[in-house]
C-alpha positions as CSV (number, residue, x, y, z in Angstrom):
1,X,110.6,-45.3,180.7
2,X,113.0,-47.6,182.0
3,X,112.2,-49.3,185.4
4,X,114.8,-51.8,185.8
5,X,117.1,-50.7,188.4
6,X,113.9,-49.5,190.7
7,X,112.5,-53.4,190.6
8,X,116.2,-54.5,191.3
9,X,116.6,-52.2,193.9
10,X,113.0,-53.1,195.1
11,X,113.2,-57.2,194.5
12,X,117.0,-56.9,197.0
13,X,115.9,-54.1,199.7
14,X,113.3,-57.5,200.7
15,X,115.8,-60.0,200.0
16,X,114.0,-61.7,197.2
17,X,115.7,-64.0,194.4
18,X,114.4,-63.3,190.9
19,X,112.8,-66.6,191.3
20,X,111.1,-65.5,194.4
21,X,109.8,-62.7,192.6
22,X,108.9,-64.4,189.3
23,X,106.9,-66.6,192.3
24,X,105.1,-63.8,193.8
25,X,104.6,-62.1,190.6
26,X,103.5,-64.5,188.6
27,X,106.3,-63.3,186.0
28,X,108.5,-66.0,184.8
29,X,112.2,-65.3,186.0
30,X,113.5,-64.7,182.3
31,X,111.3,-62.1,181.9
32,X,111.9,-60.5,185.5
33,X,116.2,-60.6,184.3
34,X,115.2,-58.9,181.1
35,X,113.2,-55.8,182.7
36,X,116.1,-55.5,185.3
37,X,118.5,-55.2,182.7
38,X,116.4,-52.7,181.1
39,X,116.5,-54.7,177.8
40,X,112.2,-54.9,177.7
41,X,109.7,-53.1,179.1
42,X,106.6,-54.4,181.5
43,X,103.3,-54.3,180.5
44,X,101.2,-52.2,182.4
45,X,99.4,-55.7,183.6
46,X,102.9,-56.9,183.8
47,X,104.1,-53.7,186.0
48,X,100.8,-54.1,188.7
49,X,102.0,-57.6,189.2
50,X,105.2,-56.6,190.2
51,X,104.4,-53.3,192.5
52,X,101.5,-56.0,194.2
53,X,104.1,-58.7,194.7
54,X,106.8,-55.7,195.8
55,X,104.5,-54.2,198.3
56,X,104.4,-50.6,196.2
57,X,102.1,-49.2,193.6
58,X,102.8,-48.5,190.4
59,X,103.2,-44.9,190.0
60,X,106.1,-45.3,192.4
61,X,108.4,-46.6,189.7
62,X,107.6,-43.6,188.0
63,X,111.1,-41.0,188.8
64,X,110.3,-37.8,191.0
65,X,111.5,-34.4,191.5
66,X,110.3,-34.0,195.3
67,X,111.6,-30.3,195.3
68,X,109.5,-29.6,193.0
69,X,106.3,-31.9,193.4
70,X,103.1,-30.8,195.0
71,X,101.1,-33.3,197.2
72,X,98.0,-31.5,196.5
73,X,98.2,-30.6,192.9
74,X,98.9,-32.2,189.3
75,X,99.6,-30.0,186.1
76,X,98.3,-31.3,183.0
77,X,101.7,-32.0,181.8
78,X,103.1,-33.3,185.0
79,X,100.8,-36.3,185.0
80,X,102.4,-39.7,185.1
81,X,101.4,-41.2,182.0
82,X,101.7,-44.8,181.4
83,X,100.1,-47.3,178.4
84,X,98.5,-50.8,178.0
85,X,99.2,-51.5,174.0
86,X,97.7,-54.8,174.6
87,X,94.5,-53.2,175.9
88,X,94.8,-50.0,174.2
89,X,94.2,-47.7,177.3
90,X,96.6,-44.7,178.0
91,X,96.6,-43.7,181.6
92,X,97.2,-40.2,183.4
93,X,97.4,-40.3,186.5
94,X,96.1,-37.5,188.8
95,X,97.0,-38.1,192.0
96,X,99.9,-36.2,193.2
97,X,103.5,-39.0,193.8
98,X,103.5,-37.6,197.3
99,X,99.7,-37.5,198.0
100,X,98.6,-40.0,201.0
101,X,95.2,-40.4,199.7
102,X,92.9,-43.6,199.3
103,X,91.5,-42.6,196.3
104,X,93.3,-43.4,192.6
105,X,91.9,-41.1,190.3
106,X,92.6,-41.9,186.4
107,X,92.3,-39.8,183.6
108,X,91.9,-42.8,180.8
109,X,92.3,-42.7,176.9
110,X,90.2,-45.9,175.5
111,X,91.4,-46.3,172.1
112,X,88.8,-47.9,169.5
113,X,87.9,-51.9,170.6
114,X,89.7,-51.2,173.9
115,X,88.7,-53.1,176.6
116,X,89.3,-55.0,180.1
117,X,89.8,-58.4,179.3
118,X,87.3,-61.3,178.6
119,X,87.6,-62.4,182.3
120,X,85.7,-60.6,185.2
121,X,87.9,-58.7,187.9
122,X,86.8,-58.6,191.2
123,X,89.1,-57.3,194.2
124,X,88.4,-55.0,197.4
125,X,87.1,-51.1,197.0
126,X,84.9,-49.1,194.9
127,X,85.0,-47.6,191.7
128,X,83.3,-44.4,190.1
129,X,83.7,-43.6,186.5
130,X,82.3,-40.6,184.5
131,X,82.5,-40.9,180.8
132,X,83.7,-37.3,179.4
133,X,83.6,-38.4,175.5
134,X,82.4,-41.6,173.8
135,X,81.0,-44.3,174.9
136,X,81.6,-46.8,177.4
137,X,79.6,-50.4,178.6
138,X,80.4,-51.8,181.8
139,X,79.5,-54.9,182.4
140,X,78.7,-55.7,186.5
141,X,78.0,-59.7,186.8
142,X,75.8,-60.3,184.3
143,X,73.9,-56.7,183.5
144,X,75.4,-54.5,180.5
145,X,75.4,-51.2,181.2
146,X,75.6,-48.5,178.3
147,X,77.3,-45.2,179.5
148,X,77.5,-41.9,177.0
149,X,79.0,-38.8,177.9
150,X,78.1,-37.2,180.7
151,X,76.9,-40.5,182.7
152,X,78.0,-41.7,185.4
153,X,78.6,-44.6,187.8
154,X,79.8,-45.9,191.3
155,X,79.7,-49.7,191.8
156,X,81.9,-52.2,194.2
157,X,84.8,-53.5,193.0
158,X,83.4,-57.4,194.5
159,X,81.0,-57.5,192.1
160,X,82.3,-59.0,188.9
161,X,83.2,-56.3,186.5
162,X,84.4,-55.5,183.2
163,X,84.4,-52.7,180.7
164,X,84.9,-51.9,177.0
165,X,84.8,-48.7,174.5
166,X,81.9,-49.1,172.6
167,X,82.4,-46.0,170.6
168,X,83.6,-45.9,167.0
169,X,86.4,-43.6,167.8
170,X,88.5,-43.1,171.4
171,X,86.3,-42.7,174.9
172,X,87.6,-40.6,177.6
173,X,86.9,-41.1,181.1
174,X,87.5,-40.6,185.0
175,X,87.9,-43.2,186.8
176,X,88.6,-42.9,190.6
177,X,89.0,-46.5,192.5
178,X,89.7,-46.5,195.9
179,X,92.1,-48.5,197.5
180,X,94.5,-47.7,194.6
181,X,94.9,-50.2,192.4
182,X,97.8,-48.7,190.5
């Protein structure tokens, strides 16, 4: 997918420089010429930086058909679907483009050794996540918690967090944060 020309578009409707944005973004401005020129592609860390410092989320640089998008309904094959290779998540979004709802619900593919990062988030909201395959252990400040299929939980999003697949082979969840994050 190709995003380019929506950040440019973005980055000038606000009257930014690249090197305003690479300031906001944390992105250095080489990097921020290269994506508009569509000669990389962003991360999906490197694509949340840029829709938090552009004011959007990210599944609006995802292209839309709004004749023939529901805001109530997803199909299976009509989910945006986006990856982290670095953290070997694939993400389906299923929360309609045109949906004004303040929940973000995920349907996530954790590949084998995926997992969050080795630094803690914490930002505003709450998250829920049901584990529908696998095996996943959240980790909430300093308590390790083991989740198999089936289980559940609902935590906020202040509290230091992290997560990784613990199972040999992929883990498959639902994750709904609220405010969306993506």
């Amino acid at each position: 997918m190709k995003f380019g020309k929506m950040i440019r578009e973005l980055r000038q409707e606000r009257n930014l420089t690249l090197r305003a944005l690479a300031e906001l973004s944390g992105c250095s401005t080489s990097f921020l010429s290269q994506v508009e020129r569509d000669l990389i592609s962003p991360t999906v860390a490197s694509l949340k930086k840029l829709a938090d410092a552009l004011g959007v989320t990210m599944t609006s640089f995802f292209e839309q058909d709004n004749s023939t998008k529901s805001s109530v309904v997803v199909r299976r094959g009509e989910r945006v679907r986006f990856a982290s290779k670095g953290s070997r998540v694939i993400y389906e979004s299923l929360k309609p483009l045109e949906a004004n709802s303040v929940l973000e619900p995920l349907y996530q593919i954790l590949e084998s050794g995926a997992y969050s990062g080795d630094d803690y988030n914490i930002h505003v909201g709450e998250e829920f996540v049901i584990v529908l395959s696998g095996r996943l252990e959240i980790t909430l400040d300093d308590e390790s918690i083991v989740l198999s299929e089936g289980d559940s939980a609902i935590y906020n999003s202040n509290v230091p967090h992290r997560w990784r697949n613990i199972n040999d082979g992929q883990t498959e969840l639902l994750w709904v944060n609220t405010p969306p994050t993506f």
